[in-house]
VOKOL-676050 format. One line per 2 residues: number of its first residue (from 1); their letters; for each residue x, y, z of N, C-alpha, C. Coordinates in steps of 0.05 Angstrom, whole numbers, plus 5000, padded with zeros to 4 digits. Each point is the difference from the previous one (the first is absolute). Example, Ala and Ser with C-alpha at 12.3 -4.5 7.8 and 13.67 -1.06 7.14 Angstrom:
residues 2
1> AS> 5264,4886,5156,4982,5024,5000,5018,5024,5000 ~ 4993,5021,4986,5016,5024,5001,4985,5022,5014
END
This chain:
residues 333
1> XX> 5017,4976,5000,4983,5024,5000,5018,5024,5000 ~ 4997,5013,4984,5017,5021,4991,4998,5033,5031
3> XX> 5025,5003,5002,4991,5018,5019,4986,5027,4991 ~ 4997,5021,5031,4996,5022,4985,5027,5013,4979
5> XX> 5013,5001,5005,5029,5017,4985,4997,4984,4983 ~ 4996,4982,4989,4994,4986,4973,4984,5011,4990
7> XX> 4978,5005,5001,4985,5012,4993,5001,5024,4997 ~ 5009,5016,5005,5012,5033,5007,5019,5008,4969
9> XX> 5021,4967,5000,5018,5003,4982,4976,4990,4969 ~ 4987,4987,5007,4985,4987,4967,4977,5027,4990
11> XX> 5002,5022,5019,4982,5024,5000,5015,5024,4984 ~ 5026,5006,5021,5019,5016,4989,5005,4986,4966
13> XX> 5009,4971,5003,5007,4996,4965,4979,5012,4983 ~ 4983,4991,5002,4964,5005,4986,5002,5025,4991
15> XX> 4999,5027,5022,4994,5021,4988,5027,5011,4993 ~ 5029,4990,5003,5020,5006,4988,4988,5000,4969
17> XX> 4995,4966,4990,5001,5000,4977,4977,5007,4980 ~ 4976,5004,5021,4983,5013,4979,5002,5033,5004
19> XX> 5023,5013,5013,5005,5022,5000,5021,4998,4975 ~ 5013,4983,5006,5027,5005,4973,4980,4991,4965
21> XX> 4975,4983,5002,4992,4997,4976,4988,5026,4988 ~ 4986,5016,5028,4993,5025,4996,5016,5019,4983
23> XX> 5026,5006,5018,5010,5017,4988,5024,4992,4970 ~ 4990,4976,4999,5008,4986,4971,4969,5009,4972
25> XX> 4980,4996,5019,4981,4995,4974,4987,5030,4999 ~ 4997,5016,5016,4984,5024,5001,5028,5018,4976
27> XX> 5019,4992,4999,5017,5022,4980,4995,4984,4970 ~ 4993,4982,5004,4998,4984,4977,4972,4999,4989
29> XX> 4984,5008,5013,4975,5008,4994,4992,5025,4977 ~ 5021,5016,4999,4988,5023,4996,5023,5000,4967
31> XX> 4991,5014,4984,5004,4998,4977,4994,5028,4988 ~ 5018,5014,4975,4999,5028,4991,4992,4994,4975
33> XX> 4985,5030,4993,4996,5004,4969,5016,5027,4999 ~ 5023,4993,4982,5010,5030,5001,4979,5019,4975
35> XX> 5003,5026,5003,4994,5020,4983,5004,4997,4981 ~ 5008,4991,4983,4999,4988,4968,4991,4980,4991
37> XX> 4983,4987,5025,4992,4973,4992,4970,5002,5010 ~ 4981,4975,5000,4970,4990,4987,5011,4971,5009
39> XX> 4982,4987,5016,5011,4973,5011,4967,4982,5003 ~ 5009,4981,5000,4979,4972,5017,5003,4989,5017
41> XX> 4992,4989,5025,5006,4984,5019,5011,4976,4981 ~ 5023,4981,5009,5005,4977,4991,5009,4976,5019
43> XX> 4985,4980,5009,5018,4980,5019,5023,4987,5000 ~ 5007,5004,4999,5033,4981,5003,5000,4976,5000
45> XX> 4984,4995,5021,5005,4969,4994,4983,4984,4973 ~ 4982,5010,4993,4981,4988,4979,4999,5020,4967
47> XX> 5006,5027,5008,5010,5009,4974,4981,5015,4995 ~ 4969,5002,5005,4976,5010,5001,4996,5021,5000
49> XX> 4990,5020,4982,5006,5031,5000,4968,5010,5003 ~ 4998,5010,5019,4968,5012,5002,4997,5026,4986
51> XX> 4984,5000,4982,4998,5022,4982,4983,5011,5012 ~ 4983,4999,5014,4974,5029,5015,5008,5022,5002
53> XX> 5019,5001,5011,5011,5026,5008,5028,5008,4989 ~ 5003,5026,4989,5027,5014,4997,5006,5012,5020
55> XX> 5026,4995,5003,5011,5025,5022,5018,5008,4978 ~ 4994,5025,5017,5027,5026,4992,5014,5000,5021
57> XX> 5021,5025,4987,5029,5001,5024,4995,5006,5026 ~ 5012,4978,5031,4994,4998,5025,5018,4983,5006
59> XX> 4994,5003,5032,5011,4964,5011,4974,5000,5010 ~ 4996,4963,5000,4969,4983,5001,5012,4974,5017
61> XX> 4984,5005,5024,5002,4966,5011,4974,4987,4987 ~ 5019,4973,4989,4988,4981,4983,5000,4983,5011
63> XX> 5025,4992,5016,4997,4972,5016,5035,4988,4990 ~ 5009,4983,5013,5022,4985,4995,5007,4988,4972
65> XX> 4975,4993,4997,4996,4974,4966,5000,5019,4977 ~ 4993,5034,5010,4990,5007,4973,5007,5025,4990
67> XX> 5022,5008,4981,5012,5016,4995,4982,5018,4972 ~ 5018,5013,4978,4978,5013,4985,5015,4992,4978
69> XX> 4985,5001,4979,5014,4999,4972,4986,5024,4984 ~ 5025,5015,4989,5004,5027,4990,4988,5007,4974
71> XX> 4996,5018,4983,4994,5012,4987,5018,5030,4993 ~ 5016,4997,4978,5002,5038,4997,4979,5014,4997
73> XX> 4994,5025,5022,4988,5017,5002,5001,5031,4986 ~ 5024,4999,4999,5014,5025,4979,5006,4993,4980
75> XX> 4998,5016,4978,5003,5010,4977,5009,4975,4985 ~ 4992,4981,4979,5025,4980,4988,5006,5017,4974
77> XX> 5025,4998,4987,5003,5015,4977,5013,4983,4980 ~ 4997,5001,4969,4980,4982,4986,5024,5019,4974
79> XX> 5022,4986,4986,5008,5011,4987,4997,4987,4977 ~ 4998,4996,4973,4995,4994,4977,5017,5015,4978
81> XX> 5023,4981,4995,5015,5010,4980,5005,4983,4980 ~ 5005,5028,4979,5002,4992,4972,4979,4979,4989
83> XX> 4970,5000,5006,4982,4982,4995,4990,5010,4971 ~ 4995,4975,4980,4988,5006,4977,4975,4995,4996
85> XX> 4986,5033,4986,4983,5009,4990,4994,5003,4964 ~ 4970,4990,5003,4990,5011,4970,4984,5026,5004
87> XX> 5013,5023,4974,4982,5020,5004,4968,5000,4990 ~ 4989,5016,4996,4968,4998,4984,5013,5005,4974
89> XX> 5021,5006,4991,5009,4996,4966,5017,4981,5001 ~ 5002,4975,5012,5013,4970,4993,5031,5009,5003
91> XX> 5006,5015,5016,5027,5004,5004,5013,4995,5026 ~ 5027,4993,5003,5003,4975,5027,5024,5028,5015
93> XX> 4997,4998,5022,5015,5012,5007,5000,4991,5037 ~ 5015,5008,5011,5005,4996,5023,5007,5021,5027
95> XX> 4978,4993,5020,5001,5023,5020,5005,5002,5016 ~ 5006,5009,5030,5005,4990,5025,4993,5025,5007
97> XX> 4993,4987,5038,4978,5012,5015,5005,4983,5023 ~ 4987,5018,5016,4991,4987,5036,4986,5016,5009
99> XX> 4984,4979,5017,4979,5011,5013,5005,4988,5033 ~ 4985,5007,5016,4997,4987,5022,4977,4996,5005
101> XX> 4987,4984,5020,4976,4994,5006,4998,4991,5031 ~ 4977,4999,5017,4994,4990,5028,4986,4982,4999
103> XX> 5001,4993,5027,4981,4968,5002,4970,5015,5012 ~ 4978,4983,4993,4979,5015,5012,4999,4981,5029
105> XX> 4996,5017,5019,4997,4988,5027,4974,4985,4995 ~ 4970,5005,4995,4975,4984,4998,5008,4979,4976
107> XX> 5022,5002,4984,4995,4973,4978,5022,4983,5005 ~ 5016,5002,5023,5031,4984,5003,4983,4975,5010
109> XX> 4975,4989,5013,4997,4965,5001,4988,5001,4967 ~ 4996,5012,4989,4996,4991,4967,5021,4999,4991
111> XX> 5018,5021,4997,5030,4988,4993,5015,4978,5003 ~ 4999,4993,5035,5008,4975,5008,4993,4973,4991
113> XX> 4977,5006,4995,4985,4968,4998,5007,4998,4966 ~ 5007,5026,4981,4996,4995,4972,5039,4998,4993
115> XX> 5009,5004,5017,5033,5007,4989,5016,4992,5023 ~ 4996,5000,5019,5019,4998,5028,5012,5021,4998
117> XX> 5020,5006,5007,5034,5009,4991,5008,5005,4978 ~ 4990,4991,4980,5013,5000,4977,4977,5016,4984
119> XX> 4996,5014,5009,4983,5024,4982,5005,5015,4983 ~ 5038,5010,5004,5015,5027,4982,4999,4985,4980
121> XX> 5006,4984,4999,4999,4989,4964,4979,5005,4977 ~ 4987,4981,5019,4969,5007,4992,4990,5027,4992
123> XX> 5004,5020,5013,4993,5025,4999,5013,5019,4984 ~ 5032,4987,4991,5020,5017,4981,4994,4989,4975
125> XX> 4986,4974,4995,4997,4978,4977,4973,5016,4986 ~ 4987,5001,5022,4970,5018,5000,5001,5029,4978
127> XX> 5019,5012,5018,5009,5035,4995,5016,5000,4959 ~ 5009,4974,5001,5011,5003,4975,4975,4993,4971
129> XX> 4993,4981,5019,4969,4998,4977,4979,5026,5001 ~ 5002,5008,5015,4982,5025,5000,5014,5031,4984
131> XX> 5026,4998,5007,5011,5015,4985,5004,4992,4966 ~ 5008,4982,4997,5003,4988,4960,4965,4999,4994
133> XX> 4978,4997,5014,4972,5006,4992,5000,5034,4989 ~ 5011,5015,5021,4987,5024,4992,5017,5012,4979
135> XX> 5024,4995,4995,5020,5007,4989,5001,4994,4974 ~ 4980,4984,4994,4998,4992,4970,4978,5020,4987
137> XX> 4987,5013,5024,4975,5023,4985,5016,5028,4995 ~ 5023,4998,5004,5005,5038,5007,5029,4997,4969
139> XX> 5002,5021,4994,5010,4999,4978,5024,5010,5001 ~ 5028,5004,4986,5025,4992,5004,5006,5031,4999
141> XX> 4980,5019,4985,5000,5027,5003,5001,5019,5033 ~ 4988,4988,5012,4996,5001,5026,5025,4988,5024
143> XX> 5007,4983,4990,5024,4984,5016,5030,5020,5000 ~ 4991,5011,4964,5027,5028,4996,4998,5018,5011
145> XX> 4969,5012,4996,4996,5028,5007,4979,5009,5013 ~ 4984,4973,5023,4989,5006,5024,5002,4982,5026
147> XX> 5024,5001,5010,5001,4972,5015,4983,5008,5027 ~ 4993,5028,5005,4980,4998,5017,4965,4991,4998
149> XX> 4987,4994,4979,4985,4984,4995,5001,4973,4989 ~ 5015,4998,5005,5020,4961,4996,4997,5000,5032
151> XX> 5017,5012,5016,5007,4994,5017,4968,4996,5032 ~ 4982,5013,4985,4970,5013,5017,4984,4968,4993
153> XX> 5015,4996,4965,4969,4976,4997,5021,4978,5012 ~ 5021,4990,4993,5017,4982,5015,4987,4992,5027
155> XX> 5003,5020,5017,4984,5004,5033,4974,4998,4998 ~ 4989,4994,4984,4968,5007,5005,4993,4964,4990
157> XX> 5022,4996,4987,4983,4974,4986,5020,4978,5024 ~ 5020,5010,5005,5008,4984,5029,4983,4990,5016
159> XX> 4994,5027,5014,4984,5007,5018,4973,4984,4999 ~ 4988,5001,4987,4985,4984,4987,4995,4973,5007
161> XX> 5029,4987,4984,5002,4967,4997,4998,4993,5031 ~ 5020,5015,5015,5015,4994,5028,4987,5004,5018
163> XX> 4984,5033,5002,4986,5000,5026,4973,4983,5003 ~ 4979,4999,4976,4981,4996,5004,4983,5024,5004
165> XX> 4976,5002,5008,4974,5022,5000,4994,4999,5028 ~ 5000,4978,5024,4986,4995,5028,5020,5029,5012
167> XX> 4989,5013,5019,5007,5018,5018,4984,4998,5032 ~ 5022,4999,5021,4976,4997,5020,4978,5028,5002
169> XX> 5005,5026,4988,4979,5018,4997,5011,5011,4980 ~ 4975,5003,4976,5001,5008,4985,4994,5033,4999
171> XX> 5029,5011,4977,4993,5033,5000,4979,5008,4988 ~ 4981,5026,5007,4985,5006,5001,4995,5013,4958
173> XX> 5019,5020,5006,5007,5009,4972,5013,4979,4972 ~ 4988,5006,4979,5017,4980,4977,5024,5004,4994
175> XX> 5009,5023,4991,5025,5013,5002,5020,4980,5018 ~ 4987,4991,5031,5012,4988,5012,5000,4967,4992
177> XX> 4997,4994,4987,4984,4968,4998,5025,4983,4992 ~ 5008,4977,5002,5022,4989,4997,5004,4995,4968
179> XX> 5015,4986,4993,5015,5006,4967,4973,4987,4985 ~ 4988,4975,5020,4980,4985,4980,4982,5012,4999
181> XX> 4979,5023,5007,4994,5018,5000,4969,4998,5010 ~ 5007,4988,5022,4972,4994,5017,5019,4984,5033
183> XX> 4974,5002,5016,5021,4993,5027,4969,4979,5013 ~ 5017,4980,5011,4983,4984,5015,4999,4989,5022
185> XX> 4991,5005,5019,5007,5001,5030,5009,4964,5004 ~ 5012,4998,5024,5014,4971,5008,4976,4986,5001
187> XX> 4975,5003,5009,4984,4986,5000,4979,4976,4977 ~ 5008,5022,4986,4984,4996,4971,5025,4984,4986
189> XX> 5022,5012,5002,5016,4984,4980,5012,4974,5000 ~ 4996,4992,4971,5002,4971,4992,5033,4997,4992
191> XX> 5009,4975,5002,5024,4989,4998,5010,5019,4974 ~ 4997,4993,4982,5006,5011,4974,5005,5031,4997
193> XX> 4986,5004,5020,5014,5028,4999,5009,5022,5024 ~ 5009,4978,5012,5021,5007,5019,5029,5007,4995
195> XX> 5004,4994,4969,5028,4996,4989,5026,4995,5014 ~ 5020,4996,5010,5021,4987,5016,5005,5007,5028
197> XX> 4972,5014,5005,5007,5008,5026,5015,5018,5009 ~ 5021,5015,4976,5008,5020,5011,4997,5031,4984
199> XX> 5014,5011,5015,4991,5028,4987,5027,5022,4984 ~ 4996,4995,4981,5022,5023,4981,4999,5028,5003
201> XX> 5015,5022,5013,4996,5025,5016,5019,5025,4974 ~ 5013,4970,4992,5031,5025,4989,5009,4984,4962
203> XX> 5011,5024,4984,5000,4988,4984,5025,5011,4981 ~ 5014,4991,4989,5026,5020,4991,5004,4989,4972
205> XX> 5001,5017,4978,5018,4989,4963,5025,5014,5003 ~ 5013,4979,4999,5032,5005,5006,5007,5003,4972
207> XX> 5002,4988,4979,5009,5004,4978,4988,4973,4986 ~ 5008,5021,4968,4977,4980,4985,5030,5003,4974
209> XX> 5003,4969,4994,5014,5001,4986,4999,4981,4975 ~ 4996,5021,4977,4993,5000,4977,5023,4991,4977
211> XX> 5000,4978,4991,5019,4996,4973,5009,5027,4991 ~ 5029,4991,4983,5001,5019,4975,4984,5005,4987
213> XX> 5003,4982,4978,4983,4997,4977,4975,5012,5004 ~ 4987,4996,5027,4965,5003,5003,5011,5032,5009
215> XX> 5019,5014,5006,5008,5027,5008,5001,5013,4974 ~ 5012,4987,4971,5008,5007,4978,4975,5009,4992
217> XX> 4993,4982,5001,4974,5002,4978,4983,5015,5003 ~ 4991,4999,5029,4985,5020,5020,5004,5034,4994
219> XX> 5027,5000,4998,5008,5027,4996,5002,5002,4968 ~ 4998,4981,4979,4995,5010,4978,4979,5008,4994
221> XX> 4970,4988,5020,4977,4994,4988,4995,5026,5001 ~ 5009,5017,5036,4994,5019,5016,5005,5021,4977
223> XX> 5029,5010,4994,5011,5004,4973,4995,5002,4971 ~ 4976,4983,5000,4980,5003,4971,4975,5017,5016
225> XX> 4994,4983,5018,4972,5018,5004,5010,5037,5005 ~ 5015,4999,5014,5015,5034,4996,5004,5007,4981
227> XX> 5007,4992,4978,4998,5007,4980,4981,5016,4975 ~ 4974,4977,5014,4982,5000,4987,4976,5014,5011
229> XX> 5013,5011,5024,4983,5016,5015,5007,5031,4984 ~ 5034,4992,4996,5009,5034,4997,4989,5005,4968
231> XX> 5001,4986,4975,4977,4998,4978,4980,5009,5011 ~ 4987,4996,5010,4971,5008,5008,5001,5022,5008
233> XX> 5018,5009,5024,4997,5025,5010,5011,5025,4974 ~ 5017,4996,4987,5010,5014,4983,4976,4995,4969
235> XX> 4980,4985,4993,4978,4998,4987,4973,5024,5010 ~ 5001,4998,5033,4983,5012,5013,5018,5036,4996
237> XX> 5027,4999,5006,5002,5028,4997,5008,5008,4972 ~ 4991,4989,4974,4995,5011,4975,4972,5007,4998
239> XX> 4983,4987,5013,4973,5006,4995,4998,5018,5015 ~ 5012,5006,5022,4996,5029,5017,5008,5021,4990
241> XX> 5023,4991,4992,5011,5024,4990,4987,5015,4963 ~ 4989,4986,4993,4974,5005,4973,4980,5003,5016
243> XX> 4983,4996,5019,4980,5013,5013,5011,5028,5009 ~ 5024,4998,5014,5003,5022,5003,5013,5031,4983
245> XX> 5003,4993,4972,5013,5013,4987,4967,5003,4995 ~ 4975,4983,4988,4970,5009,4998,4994,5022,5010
247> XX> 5001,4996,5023,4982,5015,5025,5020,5030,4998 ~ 5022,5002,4992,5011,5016,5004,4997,5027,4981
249> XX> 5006,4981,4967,4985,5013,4975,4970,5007,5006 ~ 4976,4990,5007,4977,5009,5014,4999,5017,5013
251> XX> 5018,5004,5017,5002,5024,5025,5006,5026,4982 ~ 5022,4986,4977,5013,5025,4989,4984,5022,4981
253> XX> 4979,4977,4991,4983,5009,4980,4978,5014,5016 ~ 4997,4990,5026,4982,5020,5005,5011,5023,5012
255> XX> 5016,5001,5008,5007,5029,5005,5014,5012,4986 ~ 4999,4997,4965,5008,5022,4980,4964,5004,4984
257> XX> 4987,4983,5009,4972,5007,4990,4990,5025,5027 ~ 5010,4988,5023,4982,5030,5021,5016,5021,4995
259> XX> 5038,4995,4987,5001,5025,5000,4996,5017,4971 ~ 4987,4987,4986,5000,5010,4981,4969,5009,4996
261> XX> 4982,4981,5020,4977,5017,5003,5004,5033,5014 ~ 5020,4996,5021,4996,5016,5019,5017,5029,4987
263> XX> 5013,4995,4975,5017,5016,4980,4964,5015,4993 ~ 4990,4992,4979,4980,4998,4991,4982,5024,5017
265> XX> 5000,4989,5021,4979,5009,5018,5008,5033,5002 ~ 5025,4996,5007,5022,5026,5009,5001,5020,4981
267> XX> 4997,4986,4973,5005,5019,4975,4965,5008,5003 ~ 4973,4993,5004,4978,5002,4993,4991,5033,5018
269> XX> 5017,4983,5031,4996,5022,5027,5011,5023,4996 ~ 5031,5002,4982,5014,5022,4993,4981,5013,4985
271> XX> 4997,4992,4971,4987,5022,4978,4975,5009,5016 ~ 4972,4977,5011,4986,5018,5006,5012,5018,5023
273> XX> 5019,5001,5019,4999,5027,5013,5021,5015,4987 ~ 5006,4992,4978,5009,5033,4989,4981,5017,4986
275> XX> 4973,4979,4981,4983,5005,4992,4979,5020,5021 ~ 4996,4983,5027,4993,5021,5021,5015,5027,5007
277> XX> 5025,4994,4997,5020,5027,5014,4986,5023,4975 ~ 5006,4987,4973,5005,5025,4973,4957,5004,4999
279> XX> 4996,4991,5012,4958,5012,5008,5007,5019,5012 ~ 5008,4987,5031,5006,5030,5012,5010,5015,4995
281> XX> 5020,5005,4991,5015,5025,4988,4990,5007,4983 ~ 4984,4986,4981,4982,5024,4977,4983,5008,5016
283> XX> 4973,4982,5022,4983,5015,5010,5007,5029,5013 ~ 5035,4990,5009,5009,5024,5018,5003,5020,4984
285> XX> 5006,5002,4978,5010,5022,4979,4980,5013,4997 ~ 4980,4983,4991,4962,5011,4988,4994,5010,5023
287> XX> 5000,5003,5026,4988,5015,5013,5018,5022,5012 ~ 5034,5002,4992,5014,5014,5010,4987,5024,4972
289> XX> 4997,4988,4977,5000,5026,4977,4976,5009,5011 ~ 4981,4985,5007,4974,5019,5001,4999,5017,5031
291> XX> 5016,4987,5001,4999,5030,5032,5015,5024,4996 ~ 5023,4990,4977,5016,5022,4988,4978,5016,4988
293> XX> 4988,4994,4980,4982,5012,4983,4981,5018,5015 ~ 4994,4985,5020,4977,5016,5020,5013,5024,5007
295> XX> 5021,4995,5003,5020,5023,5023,5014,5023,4981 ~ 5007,4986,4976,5008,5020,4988,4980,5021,4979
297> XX> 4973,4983,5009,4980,5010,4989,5000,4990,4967 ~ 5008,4984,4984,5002,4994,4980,4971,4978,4991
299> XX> 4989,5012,4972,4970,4987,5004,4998,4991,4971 ~ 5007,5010,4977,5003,5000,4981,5014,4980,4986
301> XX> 4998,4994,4968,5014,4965,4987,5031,5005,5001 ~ 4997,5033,4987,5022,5016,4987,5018,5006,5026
303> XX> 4994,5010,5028,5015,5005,5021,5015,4970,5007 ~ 4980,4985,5002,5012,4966,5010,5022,4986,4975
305> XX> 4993,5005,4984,5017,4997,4969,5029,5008,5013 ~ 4995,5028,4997,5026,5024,5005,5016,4996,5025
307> XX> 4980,4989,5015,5014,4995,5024,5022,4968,4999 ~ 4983,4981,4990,5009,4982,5003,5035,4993,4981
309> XX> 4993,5026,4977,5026,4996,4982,5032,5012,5017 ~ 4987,5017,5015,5018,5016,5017,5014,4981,5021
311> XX> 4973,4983,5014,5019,4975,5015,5014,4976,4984 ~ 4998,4998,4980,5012,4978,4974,5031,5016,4996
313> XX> 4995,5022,5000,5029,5019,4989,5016,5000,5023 ~ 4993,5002,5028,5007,5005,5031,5014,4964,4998
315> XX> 4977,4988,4990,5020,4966,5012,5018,4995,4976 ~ 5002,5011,4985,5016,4998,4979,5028,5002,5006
317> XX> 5025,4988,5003,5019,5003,5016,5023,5021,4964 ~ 4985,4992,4981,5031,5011,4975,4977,5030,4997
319> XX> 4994,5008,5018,4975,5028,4994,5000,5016,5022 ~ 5021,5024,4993,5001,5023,5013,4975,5020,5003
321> XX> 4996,5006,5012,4976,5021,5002,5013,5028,5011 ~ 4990,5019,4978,5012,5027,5022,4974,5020,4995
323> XX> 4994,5011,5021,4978,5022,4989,5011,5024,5006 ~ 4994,5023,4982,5006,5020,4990,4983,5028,5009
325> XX> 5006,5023,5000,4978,5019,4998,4981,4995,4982 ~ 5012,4991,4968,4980,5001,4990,4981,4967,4998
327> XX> 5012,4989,5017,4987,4971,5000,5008,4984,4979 ~ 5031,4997,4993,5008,4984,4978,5002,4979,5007
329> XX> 4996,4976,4990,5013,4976,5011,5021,4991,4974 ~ 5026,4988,5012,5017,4996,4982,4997,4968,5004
331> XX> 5011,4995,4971,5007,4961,5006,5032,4998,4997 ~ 5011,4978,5023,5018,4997,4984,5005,4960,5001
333> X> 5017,4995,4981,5000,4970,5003,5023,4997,5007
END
């Protein structure tokens, strides 16, 4: 029969060692999600990953058995070089680009269960088929001399293949509406168009690199059509310039017709007021003689006769007049 101090000692062991399992399993319990990561509970011993719940970045007591398995949470970035393209004019050329993309926190147990881990592939394999789709509509004119609308539909038809249309709330405005161009809440949305679960944020055309030959030719075509623009423009300024030599002779003609009316007019305005001036001056004369006449008392054919020869001899400039005692008048010339 065991004594007491036996017992004392099988007491002390006891809570020694479930003190030492303590401070063995309570640190072993607890498990992190750092800040760049998206995790699952996973057991250890059985391998079992409970998808219900995501955690984000923390420390989590899970328990001894059950640690987390990760997820990148930040940014993955997604480079694609020198990949070949057909333009919308059957011309091959080759582009490179990167984008990055995130994981959606509500679709990572859809991810999981459709890809595990091995999703980037999937999603860069994805990004290239979506890009050689849209890339065959846009034309090689554009690739030279607008790589910012290359570079908008590139992203839009990404965007597209990759994100899918589901949003846990959809924006209110269209303007805002995702690339597919309608939005459908997590509830409603069906497998198919959830697209890979993740989301494309960013999008870059690094360079687009075009053959010779397809550069040659390009710039000959460019080269003719300039050409054939500058014909035209120089067709357009012969016809302007004969419209405008028209309009000019027109202009010219009419203003030697107003001034030749206005000659006309000028010569009509002159004579009649000289015709008026030489009225008045005779009316003035006819009534200057007859006031003379009045005044000098002159009434007679023979006085007005006599008189009038005397003012004829007076304006006479080669006709001296001298009067005499005896009233001679002399001529001389």
């Amino acid at each position: 029969m065991p004594t007491n101090s036996s017992v004392t000692w099988f007491i002390i062991i006891g809570v020694a060692i479930v003190s030492l399992l303590i401070l063995i399993l309570i640190p072993t319990s607890f498990s992190d999600v750092e800040y760049y990561e998206l995790g699952f509970k996973r057991r250890k011993s059985t391998g079992y990953v409970d998808i219900d719940k995501v955690y984000t970045s923390g420390r989590y007591f899970v328990g001894p058995d059950y640690t987390f398995k990760v997820f990148q949470a930040n940014a993955h970035f997604v480079k694609l070089d020198k990949i070949a393209v057909w333009t919308g004019d059957k011309i091959e050329i080759k582009i490179t680009c990167t984008f990055q993309y995130f994981l959606k926190k509500n679709f990572l147990p859809d991810l999981h269960e459709a890809y595990n881990v091995d999703y980037q592939p999937v999603v860069k394999g994805t990004a290239i088929d979506a890009i050689k789709g849209r890339a065959a509509d846009l034309p090689i004119d554009d690739y030279i001399r607008n790589r910012e609308n290359i570079e908008r539909e590139l992203f839009k038809a990404l965007a597209r293949r990759v994100d899918g249309c589901c949003r846990e709330t959809c924006p209110p405005k269209e303007g805002e509406m995702p690339p597919c161009g309608y939005c459908i809440t997590n509830a409603l949305c069906k497998s198919n168009q959830k697209g890979i679960f993740v989301e494309v944020r960013y999008f870059q055309l690094l360079e687009v690199d075009v053959h010779e030959d397809v550069k040659s030719r390009y710039l000959r075509q460019v080269t003719e059509a300039a050409e054939e623009e500058r014909a035209e423009f120089e067709l357009q300024e012969k016809v302007v310039r004969k419209e405008t030599e028209r309009i000019k002779n027109e202009i010219f003609n009419q203003a030697r017709e107003i001034a030749q009316n206005a000659s006309a007019k000028a010569t009509v305005i002159s004579a009649q007021a000289k015709a008026d001036a030489l009225g008045i001056v005779e009316k003035a004369r006819s009534d200057g003689l007859k006031n003379m006449y009045t005044v000098l008392g002159i009434t007679t054919d023979e006085q007005k006769a006599a008189f009038n020869y005397l003012r004829s001899l007076r304006q006479n400039k080669n006709v001296k007049l001298n009067v005499g005692y005896k009233s001679l008048a002399q001529f001389q010339n």
